[in-house]
C-alpha positions in Angstrom: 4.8 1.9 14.2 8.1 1.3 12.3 9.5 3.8 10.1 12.2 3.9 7.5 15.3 5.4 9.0 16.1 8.1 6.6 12.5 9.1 5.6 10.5 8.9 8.6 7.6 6.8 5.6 5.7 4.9 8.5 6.6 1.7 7.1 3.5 -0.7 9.0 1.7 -3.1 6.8 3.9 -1.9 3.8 5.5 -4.6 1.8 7.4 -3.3 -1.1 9.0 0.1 -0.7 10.6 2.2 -3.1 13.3 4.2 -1.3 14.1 6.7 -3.7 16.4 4.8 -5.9 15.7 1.4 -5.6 12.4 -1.0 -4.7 12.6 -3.6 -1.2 11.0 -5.9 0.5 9.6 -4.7 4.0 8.9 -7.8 6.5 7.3 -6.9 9.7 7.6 -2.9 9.0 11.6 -3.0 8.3 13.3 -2.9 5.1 14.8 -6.3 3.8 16.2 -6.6 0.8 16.2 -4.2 -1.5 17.0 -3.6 -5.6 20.8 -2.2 -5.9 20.6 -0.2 -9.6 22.4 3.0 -9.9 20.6 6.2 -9.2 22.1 9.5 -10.2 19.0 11.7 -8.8 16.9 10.0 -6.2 12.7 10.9 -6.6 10.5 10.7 -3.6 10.5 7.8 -1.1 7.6 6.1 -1.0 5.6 3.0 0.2 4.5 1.1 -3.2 1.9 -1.6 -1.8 0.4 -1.9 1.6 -0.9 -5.6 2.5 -4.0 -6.4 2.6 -5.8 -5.6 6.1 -7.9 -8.9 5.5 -11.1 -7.1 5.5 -14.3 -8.9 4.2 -14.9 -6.9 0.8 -17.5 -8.7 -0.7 -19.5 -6.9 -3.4 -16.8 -4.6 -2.7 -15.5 -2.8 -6.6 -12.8 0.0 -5.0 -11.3 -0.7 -2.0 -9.0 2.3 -0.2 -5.7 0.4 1.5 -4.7 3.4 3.4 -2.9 4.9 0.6 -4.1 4.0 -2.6 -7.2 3.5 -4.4 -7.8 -0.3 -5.6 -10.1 -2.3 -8.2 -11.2 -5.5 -6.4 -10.8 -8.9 -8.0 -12.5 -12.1 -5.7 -12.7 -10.1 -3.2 -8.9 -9.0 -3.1 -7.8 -5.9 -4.1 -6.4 -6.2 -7.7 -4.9 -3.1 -9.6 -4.1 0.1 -6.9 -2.5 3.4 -7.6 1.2 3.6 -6.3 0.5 7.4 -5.3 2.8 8.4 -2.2 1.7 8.5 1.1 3.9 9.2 4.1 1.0 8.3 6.8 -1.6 5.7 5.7 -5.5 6.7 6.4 -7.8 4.0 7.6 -8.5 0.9 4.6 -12.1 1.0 3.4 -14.3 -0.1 1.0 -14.8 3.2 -1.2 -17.8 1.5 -3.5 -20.0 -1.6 -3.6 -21.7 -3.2 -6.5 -24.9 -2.2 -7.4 -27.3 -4.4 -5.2 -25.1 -4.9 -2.4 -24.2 -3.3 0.9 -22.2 -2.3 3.2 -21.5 -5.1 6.3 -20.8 -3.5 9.1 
């Protein structure tokens, strides 16, 4: 598990973080590159898109990636919140499409 220095934000399968100020690049849990605007008042750290696991989510509609809540698009998650989350859940299909199931 790799986490930002500053924030303790566990930083594993995240790929763009927001650090407070600015918006980076994470490769292999570490910060990269990031943004370098101004920022009088810092907000909350925070982990804006987690990669995708790989997961099979066919018939899938909402898929969970740990953090956020996602509409799925061919089987990829499309659209997701950008709520924070300091220490990701399990990813998971939340909801199929009517006539599908689960595969387990």
């Amino acid at each position: 598990m790799t986490a930002d220095e500053g924030t303790g934000i566990d930083l594993t399968n995240c790929i763009s973080y927001f650090d407070g100020c600015n918006t980076c690049t994470v490769v292999s849990g570490q910060v990269a590159a990031c943004t370098k605007m101004y920022c009088e008042t810092p907000t909350e750290p925070q982990c804006l898109l987690y990669e995708w696991t790989g997961m099979d989510l066919s018939g899938c509609i909402s898929y969970f990636d740990g953090c956020n809540t996602c509409s799925v698009k061919d089987g990829r998650p499309d659209a997701c919140t950008m709520m924070y989350c300091e220490t990701p859940s399990e990813p998971k299909c939340n909801a199929y499409a009517m006539g599908t199931v689960e595969i387990t």
